[in-house]
C-alpha positions in Angstrom: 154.2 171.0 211.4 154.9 167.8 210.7 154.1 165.8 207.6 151.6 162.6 208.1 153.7 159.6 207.9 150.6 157.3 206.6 150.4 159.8 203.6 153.8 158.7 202.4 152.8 154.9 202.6 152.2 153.3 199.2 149.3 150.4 198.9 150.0 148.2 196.1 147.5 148.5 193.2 146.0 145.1 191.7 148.1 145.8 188.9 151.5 145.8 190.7 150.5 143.2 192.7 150.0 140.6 189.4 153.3 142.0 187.8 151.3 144.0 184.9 152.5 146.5 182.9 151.5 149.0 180.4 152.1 148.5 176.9 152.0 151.4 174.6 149.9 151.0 171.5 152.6 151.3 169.3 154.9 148.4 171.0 155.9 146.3 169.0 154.8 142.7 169.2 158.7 141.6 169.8 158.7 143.6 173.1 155.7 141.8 174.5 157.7 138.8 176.5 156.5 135.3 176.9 153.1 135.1 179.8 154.0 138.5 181.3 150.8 140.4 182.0 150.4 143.8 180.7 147.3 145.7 180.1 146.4 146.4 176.6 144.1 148.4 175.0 140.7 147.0 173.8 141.1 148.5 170.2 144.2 146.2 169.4 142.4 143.3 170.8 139.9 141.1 168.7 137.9 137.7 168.9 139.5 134.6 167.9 138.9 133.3 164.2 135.7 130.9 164.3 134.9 131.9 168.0 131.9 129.5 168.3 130.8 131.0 171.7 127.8 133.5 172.2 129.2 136.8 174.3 125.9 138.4 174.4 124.5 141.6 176.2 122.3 139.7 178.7 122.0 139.9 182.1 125.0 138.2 183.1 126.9 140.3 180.9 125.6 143.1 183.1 126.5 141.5 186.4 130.0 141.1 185.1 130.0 144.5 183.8 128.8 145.6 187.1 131.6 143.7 189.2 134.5 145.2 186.4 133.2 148.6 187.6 133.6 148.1 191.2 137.2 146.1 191.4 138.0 146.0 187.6 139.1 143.0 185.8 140.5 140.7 188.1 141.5 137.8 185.7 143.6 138.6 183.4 142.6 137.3 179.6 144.9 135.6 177.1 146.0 137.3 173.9 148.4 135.6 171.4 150.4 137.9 168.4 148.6 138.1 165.0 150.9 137.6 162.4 148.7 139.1 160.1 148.2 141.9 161.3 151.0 143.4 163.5 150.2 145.7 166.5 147.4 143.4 167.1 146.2 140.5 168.9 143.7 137.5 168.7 141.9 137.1 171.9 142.4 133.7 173.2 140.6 133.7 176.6 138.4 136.3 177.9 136.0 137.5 175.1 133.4 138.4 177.6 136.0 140.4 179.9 137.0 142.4 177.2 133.1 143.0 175.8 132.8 143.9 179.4 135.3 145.8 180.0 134.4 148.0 176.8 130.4 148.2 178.5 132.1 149.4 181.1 133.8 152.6 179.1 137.5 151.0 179.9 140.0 151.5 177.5 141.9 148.7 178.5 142.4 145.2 180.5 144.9 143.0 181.6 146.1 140.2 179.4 148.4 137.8 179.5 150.5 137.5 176.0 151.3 133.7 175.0 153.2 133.0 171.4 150.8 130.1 170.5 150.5 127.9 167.5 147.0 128.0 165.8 146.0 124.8 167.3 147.8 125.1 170.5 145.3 128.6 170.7 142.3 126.6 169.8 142.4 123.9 172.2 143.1 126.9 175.5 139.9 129.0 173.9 137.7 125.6 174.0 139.2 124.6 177.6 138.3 128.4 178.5 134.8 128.3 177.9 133.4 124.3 177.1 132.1 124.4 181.0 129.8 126.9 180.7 126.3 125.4 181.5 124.5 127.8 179.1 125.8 126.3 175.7 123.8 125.7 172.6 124.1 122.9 171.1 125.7 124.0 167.9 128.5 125.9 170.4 129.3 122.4 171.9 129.3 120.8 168.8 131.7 123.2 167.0 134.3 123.6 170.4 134.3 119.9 170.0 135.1 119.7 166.1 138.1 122.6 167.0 139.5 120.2 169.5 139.2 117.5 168.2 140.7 118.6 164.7 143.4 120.6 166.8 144.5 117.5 168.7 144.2 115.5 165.2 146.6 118.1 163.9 149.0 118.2 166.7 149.3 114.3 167.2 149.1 114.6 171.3 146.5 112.0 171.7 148.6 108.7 173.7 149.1 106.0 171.1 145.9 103.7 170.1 143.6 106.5 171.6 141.3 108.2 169.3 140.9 111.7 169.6 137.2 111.8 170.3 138.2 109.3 173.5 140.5 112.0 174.6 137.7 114.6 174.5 134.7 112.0 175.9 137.2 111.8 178.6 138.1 115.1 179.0 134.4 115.9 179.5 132.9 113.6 180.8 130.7 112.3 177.7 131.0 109.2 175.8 132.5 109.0 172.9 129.5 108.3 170.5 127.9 111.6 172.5 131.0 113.5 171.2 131.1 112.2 167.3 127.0 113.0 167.4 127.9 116.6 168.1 130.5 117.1 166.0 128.4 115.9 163.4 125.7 118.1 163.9 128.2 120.9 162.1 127.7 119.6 159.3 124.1 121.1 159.4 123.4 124.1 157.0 123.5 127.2 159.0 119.8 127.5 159.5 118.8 124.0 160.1 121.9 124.2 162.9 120.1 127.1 164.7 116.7 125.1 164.3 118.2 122.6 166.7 119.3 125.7 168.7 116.0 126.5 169.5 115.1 123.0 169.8 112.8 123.0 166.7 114.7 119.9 165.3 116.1 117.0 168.4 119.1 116.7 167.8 119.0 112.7 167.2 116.7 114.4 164.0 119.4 116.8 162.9 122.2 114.2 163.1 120.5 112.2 160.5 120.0 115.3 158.2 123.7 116.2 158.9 124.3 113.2 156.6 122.3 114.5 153.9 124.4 116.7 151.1 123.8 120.4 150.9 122.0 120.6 148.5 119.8 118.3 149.7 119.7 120.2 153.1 118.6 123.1 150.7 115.8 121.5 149.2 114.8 119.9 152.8 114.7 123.8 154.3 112.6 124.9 151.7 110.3 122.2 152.4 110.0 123.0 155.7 109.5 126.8 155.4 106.9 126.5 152.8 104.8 123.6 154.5 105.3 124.8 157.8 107.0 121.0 158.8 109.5 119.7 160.5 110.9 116.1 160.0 110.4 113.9 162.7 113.2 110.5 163.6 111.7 108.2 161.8 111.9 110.6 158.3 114.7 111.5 158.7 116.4 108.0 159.0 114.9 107.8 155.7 115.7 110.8 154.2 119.7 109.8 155.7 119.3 106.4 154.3 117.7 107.4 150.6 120.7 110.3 150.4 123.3 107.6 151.4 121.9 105.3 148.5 122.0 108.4 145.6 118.0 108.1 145.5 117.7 111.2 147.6 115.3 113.6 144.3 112.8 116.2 145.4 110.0 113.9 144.5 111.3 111.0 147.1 111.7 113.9 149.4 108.1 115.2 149.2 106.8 112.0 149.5 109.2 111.2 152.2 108.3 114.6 154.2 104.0 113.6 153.5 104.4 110.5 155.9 103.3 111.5 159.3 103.1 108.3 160.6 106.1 106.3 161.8 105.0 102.7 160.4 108.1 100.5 162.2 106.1 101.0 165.0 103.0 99.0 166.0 101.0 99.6 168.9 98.4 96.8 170.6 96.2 97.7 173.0 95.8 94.5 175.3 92.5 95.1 176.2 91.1 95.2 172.5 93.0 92.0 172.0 92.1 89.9 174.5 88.0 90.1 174.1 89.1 87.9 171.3 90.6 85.3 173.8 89.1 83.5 176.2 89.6 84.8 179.8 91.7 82.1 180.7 94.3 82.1 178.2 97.3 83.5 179.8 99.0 87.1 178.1 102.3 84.2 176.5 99.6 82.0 175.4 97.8 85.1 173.3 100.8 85.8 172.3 101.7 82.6 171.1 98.3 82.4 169.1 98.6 85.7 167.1 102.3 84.7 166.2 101.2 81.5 164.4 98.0 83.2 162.8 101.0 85.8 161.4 102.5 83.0 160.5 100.3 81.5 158.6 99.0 84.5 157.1 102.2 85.0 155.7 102.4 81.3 154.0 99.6 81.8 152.5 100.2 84.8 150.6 97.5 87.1 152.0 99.5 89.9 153.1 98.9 92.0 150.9 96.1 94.7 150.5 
């Protein structure tokens, strides 16, 4: 009887197909060459220092877990060397495929390895993930600080060009957009994650970013126990008062007890005018009530 001939034909595998390898636990990091993709195990892997990015059990998590299961991990991740601890490496790209892959009861995905500097590492793991449409504020605003830092560090930017040009360019956002984010990092942790759930605008928290950490402190307390939150025009104040050194926890009660925004004025024209005859045009009103202004002014009886 004669043996099937299609038995003895070998398909290709994903793996062999994308060059990967195996590499033993125990390799050392030497061995590992320069972007060759091998599959490592998930216990020698971990997230990159000051990952600012949610990977979170959610539904799309699931979907992804779901697709691993069927075909595997069809994009390999990006690992680089940890110095500090040998045998191991810092996850570079692909923190979701590897939390997925571990949902998934793998052992192991495939990575490529890449010997990167610290910034050279930070600026891929931004790139990797800055698209996403899902992103918090406070993960846009720090992936923007690491760049921008990063590139401040590695002096790439062309000559004359500031850095946070380079990124407004980058991604699409103007530059002013881009220095607002970055400085909403300078929030204290939990007035950061009230703009997270969009308790505080974020034209609010950039002008308590300002505002020292202490003060920040005494701000949060104010709003826990009073059940408030500052709105734009109090914090401009609270920003300008901290910038001047007059920032105390008196001028801050006082500060957070004004609910009303007096730099703006509103005139309803239809109570004004019954004071007007009906033939004076809207410019001639105007006109009128700028000179009685005036001359209320010269005569000294503006005040109450």
């Amino acid at each position: 009887m004669k043996s099937n001939s299609a038995s003895k034909i070998h398909m290709p595998s994903l793996d062999e197909l994308l060059g990967v390898g195996t590499l033993p636990v125990t390799a050392p990091v030497e061995s590992v060459g320069e972007d060759k993709v091998v599959r490592l195990p998930l216990s020698v892997m971990h997230k990159f220092k000051g990952h600012p990015f949610r990977v979170l059990d959610d539904a799309k998590m699931a979907e992804t877990v779901e697709s691993i299961e069927k075909y595997g991990v069809l994009m390999p991740g990006i690992v680089r060397p940890d110095a500090d601890a040998p045998g191991t490496y810092e996850i570079v790209a692909g923190h979701r495929r590897c939390r997925a892959s571990q949902l998934a009861g793998l052992s192991d995905m495939p990575v490529i390895v890449k010997n990167l500097s610290d910034d050279e590492a930070t600026v891929i793991m931004v790139d990797s993930n800055i698209q996403r449409e899902d992103l918090l504020p406070s993960e846009r605003a720090w992936a923007y600080r690491m760049k921008y830092e990063a590139l401040k560090r590695m002096g790439v930017s062309e000559s004359g060009t500031r850095n946070d040009t380079v990124l407004a360019n980058e991604f699409g956002k103007s530059r002013n957009t881009i220095q607002r984010y970055i400085r909403l990092t300078y929030l204290i942790p939990e007035l950061l994650e009230m703009v997270d759930q969009n308790a505080l605008p974020e034209t609010v928290g950039y002008d308590l970013s300002f505002l020292k950490e202490k003060e920040q402190r005494m701000l949060l307390h104010i709003i826990q126990s009073r059940k408030c939150m500052p709105n734009g025009a109090q914090a401009k104040k609270l920003h300008e008062y901290s910038k001047s050194g007059e920032l105390t926890a008196i001028v801050m009660e006082l500060l957070m007890e004004q609910k009303e925004d007096l730099s703006k004025v509103s005139l309803k024209g239809r109570e004004i005018r019954k004071f007007f005859p009906e033939t004076y045009t809207g410019k001639q009103i105007e006109e009128i009530i700028y000179k009685l202004l005036e001359e209320w002014q010269k005569q000294g009886t503006n005040t109450l």
